[in-house]
Jmol script that loads the backbone (N, CA, C; Angstrom):
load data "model"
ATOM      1  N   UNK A   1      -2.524 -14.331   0.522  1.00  0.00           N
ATOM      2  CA  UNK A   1      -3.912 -13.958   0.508  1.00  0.00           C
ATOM      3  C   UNK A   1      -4.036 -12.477   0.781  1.00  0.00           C
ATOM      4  N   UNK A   2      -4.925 -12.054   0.268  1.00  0.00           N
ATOM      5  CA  UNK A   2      -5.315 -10.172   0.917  1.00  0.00           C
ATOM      6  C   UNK A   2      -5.804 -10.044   1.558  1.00  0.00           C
ATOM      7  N   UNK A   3      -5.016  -9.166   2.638  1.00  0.00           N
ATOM      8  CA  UNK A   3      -5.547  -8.683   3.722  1.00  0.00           C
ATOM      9  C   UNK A   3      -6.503  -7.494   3.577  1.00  0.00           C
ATOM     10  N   UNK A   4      -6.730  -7.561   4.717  1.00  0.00           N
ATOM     11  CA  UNK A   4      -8.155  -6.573   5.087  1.00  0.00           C
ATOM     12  C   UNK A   4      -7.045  -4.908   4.950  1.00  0.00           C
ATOM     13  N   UNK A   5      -7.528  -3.869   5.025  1.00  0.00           N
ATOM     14  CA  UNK A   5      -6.693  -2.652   4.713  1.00  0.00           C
ATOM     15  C   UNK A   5      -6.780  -2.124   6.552  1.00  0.00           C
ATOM     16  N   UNK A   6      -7.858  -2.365   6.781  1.00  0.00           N
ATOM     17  CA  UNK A   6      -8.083  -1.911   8.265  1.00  0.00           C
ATOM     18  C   UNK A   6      -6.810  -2.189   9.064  1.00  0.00           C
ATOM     19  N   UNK A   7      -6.014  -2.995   9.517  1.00  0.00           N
ATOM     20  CA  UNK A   7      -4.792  -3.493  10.227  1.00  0.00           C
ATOM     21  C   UNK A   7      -3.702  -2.350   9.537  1.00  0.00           C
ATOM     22  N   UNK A   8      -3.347  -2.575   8.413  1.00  0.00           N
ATOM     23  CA  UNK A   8      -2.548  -1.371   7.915  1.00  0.00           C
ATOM     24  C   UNK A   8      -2.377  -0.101   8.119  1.00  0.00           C
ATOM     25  N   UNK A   9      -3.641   0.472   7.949  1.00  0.00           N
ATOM     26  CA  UNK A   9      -4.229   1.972   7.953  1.00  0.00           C
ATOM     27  C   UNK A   9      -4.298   2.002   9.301  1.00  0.00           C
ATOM     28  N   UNK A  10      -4.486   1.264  10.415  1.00  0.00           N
ATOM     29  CA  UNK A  10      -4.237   1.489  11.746  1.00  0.00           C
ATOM     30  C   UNK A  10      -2.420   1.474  12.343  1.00  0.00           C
ATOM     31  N   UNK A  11      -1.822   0.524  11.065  1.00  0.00           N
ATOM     32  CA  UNK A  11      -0.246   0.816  11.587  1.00  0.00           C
ATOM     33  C   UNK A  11       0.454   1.979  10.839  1.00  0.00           C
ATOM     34  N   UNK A  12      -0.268   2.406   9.872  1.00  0.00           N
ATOM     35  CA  UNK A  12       0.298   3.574   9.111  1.00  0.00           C
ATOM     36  C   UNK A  12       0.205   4.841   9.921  1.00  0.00           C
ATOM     37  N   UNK A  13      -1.322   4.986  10.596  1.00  0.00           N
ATOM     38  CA  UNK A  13      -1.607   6.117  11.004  1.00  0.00           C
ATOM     39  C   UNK A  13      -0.873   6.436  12.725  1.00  0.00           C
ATOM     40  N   UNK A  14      -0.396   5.120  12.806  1.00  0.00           N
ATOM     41  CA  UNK A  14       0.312   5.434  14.118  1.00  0.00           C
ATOM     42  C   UNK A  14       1.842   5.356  13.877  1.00  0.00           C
ATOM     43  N   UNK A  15       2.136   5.286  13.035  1.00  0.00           N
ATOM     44  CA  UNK A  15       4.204   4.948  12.945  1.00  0.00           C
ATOM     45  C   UNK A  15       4.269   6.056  12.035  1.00  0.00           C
ATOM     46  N   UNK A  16       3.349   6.608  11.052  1.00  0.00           N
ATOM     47  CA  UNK A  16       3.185   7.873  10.453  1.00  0.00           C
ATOM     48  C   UNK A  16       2.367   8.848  10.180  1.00  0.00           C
ATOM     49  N   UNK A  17       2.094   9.612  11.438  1.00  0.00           N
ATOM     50  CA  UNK A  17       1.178  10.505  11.212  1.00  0.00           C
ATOM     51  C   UNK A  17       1.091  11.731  10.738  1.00  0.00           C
ATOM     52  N   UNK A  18       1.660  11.794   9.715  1.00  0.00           N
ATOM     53  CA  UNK A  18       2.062  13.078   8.969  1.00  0.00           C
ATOM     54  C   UNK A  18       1.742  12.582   7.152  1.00  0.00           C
ATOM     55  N   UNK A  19       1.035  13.643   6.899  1.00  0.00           N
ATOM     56  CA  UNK A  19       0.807  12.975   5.709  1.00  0.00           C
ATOM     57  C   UNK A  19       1.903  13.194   4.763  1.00  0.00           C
ATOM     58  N   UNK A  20       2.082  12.416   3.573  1.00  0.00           N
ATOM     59  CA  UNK A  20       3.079  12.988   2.637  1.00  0.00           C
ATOM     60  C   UNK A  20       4.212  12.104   3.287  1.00  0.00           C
ATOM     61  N   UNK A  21       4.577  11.341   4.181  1.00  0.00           N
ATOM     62  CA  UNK A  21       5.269  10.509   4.371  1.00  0.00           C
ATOM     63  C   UNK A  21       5.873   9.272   3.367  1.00  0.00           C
ATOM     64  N   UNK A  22       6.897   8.374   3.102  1.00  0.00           N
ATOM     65  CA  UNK A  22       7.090   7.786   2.474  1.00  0.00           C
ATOM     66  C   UNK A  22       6.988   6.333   2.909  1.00  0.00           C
ATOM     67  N   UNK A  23       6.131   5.581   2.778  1.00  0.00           N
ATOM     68  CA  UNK A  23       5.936   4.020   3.413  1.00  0.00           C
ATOM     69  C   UNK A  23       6.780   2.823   2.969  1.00  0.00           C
ATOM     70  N   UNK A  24       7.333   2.265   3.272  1.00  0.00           N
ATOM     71  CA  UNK A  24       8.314   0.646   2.507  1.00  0.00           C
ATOM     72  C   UNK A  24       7.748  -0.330   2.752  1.00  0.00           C
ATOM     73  N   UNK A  25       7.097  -1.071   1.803  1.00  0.00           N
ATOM     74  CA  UNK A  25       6.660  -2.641   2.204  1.00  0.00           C
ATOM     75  C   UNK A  25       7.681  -3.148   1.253  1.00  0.00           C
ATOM     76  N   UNK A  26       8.738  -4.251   1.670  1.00  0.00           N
ATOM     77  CA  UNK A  26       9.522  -4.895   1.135  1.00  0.00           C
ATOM     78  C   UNK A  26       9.256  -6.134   0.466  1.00  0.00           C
ATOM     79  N   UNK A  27       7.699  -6.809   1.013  1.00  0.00           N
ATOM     80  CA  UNK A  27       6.937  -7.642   0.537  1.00  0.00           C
ATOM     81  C   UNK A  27       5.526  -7.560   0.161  1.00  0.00           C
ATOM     82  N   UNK A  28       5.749  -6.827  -0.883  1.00  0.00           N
ATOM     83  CA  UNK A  28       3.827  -6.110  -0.944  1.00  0.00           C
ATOM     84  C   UNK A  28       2.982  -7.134  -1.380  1.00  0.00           C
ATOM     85  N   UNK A  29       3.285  -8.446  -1.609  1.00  0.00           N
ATOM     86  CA  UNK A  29       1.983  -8.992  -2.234  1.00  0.00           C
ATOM     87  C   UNK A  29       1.139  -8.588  -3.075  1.00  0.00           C
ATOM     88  N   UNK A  30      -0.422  -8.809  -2.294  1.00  0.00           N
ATOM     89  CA  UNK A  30      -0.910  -8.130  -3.505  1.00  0.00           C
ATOM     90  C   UNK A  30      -1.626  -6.398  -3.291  1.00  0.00           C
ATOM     91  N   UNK A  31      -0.172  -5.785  -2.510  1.00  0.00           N
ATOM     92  CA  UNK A  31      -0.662  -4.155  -2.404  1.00  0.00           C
ATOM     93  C   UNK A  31      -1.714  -3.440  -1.493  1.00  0.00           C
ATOM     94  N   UNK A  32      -1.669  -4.443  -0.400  1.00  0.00           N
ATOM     95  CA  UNK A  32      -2.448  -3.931   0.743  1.00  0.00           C
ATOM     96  C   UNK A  32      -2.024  -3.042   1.584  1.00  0.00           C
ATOM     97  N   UNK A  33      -0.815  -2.633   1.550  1.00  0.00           N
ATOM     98  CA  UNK A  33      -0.043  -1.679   2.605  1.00  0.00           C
ATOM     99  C   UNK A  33      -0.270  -0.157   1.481  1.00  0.00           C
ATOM    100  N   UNK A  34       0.202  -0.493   0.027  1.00  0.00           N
ATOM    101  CA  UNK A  34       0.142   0.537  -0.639  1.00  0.00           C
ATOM    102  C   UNK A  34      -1.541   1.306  -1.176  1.00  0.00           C
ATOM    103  N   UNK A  35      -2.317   0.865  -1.099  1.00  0.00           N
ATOM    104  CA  UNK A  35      -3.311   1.061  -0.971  1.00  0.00           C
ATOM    105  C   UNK A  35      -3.948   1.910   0.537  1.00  0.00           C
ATOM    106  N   UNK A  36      -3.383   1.384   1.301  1.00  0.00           N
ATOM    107  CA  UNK A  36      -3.507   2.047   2.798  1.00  0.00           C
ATOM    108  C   UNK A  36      -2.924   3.231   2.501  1.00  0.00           C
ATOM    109  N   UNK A  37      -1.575   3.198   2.522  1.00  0.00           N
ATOM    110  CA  UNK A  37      -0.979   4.269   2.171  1.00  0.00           C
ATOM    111  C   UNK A  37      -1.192   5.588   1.931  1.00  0.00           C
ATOM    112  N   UNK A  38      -1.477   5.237   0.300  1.00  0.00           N
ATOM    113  CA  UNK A  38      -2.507   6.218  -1.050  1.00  0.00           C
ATOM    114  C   UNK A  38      -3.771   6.775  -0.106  1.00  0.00           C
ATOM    115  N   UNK A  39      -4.720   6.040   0.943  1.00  0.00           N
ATOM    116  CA  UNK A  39      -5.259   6.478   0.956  1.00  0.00           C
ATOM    117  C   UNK A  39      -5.569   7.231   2.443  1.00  0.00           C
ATOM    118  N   UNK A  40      -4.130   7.163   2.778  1.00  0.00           N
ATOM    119  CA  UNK A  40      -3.924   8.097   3.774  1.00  0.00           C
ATOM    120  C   UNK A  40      -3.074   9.222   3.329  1.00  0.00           C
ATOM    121  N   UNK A  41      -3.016   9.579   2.395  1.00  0.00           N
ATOM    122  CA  UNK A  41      -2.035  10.561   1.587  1.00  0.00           C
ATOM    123  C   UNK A  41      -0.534  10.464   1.311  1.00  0.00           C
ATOM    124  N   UNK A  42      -0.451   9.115   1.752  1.00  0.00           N
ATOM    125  CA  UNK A  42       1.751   9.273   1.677  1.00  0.00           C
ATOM    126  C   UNK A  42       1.900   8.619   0.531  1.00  0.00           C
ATOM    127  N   UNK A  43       2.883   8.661   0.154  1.00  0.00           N
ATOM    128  CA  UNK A  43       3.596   7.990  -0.666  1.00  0.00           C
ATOM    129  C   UNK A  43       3.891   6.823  -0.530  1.00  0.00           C
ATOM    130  N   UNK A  44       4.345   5.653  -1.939  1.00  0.00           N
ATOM    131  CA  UNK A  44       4.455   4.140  -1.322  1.00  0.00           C
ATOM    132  C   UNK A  44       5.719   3.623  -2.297  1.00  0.00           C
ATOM    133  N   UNK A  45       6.212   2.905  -1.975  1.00  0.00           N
ATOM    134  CA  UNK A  45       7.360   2.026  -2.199  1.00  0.00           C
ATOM    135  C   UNK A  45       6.827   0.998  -1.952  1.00  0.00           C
ATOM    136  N   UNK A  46       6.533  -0.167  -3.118  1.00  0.00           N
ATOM    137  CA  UNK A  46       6.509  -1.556  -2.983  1.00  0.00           C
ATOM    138  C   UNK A  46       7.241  -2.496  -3.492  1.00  0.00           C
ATOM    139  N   UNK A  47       7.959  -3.776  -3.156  1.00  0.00           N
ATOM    140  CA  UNK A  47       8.772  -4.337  -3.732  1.00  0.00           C
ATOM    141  C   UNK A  47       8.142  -5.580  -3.423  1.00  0.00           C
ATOM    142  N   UNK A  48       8.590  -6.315  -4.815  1.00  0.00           N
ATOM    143  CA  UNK A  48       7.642  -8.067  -4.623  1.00  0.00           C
ATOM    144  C   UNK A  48       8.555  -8.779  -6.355  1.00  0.00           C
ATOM    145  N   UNK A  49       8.750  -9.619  -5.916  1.00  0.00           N
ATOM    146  CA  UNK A  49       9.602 -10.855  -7.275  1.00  0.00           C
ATOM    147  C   UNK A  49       8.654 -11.392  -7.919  1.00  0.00           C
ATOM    148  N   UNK A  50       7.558 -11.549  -7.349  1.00  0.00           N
ATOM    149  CA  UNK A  50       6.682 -12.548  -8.596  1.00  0.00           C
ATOM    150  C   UNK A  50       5.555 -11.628  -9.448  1.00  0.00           C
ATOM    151  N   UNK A  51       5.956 -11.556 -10.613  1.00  0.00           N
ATOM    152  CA  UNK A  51       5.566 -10.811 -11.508  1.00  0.00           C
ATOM    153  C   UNK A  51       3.984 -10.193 -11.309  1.00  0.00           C
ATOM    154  N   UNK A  52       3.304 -11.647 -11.287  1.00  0.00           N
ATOM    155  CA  UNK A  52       2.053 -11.549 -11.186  1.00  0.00           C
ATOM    156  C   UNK A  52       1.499 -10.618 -10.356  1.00  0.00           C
ATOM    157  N   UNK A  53       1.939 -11.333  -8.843  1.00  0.00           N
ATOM    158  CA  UNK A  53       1.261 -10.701  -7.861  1.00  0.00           C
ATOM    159  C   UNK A  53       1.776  -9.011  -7.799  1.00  0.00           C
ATOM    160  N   UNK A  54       3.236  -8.797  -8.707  1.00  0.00           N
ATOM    161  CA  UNK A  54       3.518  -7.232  -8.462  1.00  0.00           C
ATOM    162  C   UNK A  54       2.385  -6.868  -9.675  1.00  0.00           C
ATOM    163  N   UNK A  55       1.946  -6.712 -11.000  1.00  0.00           N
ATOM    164  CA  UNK A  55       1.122  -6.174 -11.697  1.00  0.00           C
ATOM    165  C   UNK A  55      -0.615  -6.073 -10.517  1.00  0.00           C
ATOM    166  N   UNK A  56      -0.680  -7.441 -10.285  1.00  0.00           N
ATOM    167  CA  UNK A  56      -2.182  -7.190  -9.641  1.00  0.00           C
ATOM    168  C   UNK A  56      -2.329  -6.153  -8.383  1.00  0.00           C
ATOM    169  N   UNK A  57      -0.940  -6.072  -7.738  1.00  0.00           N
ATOM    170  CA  UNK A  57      -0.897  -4.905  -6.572  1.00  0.00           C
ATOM    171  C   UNK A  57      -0.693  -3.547  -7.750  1.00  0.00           C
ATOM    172  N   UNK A  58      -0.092  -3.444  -8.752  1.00  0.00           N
ATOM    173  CA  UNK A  58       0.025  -2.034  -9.172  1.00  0.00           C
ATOM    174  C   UNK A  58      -1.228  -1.362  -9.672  1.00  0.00           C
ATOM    175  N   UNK A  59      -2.322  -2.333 -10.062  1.00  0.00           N
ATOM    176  CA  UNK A  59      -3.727  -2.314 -10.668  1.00  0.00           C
ATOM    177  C   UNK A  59      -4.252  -1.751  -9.368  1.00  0.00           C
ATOM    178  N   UNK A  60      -4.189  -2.324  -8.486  1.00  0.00           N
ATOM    179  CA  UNK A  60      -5.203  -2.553  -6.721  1.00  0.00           C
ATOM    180  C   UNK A  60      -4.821  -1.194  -6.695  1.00  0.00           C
ATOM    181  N   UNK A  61      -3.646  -0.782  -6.613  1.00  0.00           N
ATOM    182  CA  UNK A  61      -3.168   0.967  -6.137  1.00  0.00           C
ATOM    183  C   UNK A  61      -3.644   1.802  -7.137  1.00  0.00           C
ATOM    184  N   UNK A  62      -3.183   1.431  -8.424  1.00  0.00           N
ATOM    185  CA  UNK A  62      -3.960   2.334  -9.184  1.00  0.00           C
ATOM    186  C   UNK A  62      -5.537   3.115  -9.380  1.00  0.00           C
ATOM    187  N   UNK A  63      -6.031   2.030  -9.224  1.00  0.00           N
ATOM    188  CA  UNK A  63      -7.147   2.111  -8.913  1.00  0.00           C
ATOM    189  C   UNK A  63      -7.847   3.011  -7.819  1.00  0.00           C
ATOM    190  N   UNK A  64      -6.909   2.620  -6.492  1.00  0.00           N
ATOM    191  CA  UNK A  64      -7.230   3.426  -5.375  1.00  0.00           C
ATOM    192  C   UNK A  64      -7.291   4.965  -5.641  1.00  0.00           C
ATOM    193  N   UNK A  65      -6.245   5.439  -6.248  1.00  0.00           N
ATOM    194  CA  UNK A  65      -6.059   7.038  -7.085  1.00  0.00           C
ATOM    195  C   UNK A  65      -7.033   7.329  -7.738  1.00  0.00           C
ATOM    196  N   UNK A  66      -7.585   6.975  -9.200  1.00  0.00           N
ATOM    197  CA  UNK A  66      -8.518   7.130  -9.658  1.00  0.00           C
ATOM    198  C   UNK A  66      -9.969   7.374  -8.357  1.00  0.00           C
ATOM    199  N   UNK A  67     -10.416   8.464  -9.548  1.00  0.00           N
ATOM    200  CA  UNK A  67     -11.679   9.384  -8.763  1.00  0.00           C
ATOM    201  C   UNK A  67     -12.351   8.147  -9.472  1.00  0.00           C
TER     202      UNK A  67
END
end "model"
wireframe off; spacefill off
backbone 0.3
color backbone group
């Protein structure tokens, strides 16, 4: 299920507070960490096996970028 971004963006901004950092979610689902991420300025690495749920997280992030 998707999580809320709030929990993330509160563990991002404390384990990396430097922007431009590089983040690893080894189980991204559906791209809630990478979305946090993006929109704290770092960079993201996501890894996930089931096809689906990796396209619908690459859409969710994409998106986040777009003005």
């Amino acid at each position: 299920w998707a999580q809320s971004t709030v929990e993330a963006e509160y563990i991002i901004q404390n384990l990396a507070p430097f922007e431009d950092q590089i983040i690893l979610d080894p189980l991204m689902g559906d791209g809630t960490t990478g979305i946090s991420a993006v929109k704290l300025n770092h960079k993201f690495i996501g890894i996930e096996l089931d096809k689906e749920r990796f396209e619908n997280a690459r859409l969710r992030i994409y998106d986040t970028i777009q003005p």
